[in-house]
C-alpha positions as CSV (number, residue, x, y, z in Angstrom):
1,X,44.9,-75.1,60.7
2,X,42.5,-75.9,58.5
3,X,39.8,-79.7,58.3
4,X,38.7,-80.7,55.3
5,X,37.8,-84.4,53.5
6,X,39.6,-85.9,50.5
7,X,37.5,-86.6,47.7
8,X,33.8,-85.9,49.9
9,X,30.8,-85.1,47.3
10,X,29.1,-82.4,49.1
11,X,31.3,-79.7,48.4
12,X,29.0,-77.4,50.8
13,X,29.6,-79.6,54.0
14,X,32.6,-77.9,55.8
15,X,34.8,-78.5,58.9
16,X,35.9,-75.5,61.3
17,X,38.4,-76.2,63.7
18,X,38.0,-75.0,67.0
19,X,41.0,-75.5,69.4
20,X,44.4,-77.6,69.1
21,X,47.2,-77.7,71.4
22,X,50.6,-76.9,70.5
23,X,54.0,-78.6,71.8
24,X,56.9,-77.6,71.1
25,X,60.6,-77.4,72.3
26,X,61.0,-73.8,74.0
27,X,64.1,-72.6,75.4
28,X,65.0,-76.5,76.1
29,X,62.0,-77.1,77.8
30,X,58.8,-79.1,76.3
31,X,56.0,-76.5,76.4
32,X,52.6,-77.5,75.3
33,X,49.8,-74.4,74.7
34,X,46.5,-74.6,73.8
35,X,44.9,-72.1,71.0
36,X,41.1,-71.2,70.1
37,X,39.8,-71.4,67.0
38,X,41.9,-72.9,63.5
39,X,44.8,-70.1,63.4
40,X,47.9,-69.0,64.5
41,X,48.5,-66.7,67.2
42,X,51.1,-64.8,68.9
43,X,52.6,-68.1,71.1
44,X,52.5,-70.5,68.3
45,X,54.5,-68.1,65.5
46,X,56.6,-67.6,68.5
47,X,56.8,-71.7,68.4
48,X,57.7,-72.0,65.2
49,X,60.2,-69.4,64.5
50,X,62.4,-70.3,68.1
51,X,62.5,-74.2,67.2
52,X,65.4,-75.2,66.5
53,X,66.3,-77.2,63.6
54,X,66.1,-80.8,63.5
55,X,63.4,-80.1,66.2
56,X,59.7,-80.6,65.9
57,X,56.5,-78.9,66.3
58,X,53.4,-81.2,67.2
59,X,49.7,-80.0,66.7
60,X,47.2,-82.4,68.8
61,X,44.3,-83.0,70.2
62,X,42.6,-81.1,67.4
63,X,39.1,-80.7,67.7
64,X,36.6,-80.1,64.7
65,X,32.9,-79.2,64.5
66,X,30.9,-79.4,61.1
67,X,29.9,-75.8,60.2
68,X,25.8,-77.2,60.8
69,X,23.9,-76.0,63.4
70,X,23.6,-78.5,66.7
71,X,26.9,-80.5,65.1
72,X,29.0,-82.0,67.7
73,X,32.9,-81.1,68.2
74,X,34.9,-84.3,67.0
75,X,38.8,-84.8,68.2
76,X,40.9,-85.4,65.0
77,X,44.5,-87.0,64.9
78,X,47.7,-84.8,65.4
79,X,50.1,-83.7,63.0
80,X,54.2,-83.2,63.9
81,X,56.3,-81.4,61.7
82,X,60.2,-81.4,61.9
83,X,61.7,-78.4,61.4
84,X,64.5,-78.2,58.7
């Protein structure tokens, strides 16, 4: 998962995300996992490949911090994808 701004000026200013949670539909159940960092890891390829189709995958609470020194992490909106 990757942060960025649409049409920002200061092409040097950049996002890095630093956790999300994951929740998903596992084995019938609703399990929600929460990762480090902006990528995939074991649990959420694991996520993705087991849901079913015409099931979704949600990625929330994302949390962001501007790559500047002494930058504050800022929560960003979710995103839910349905899985074809």
């Amino acid at each position: 998962i990757s942060a960025g701004m649409k049409d920002f000026d200061f092409k040097g200013v950049k996002y890095a995300v630093t956790s999300y949670d994951v929740i998903a539909n596992y084995k019938g159940n609703q399990t929600t996992f929460s990762v480090k960092g902006g990528g995939f890891n074991s649990k959420v390829n694991k996520a993705i490949n087991t849901t079913a189709s015409g099931n979704s995958i949600t990625f929330a609470n994302i949390k962001v911090k501007l790559k500047i020194k002494g930058e504050k992490t800022r929560k960003m909106g979710g995103l839910t994808f349905k899985i074809k």
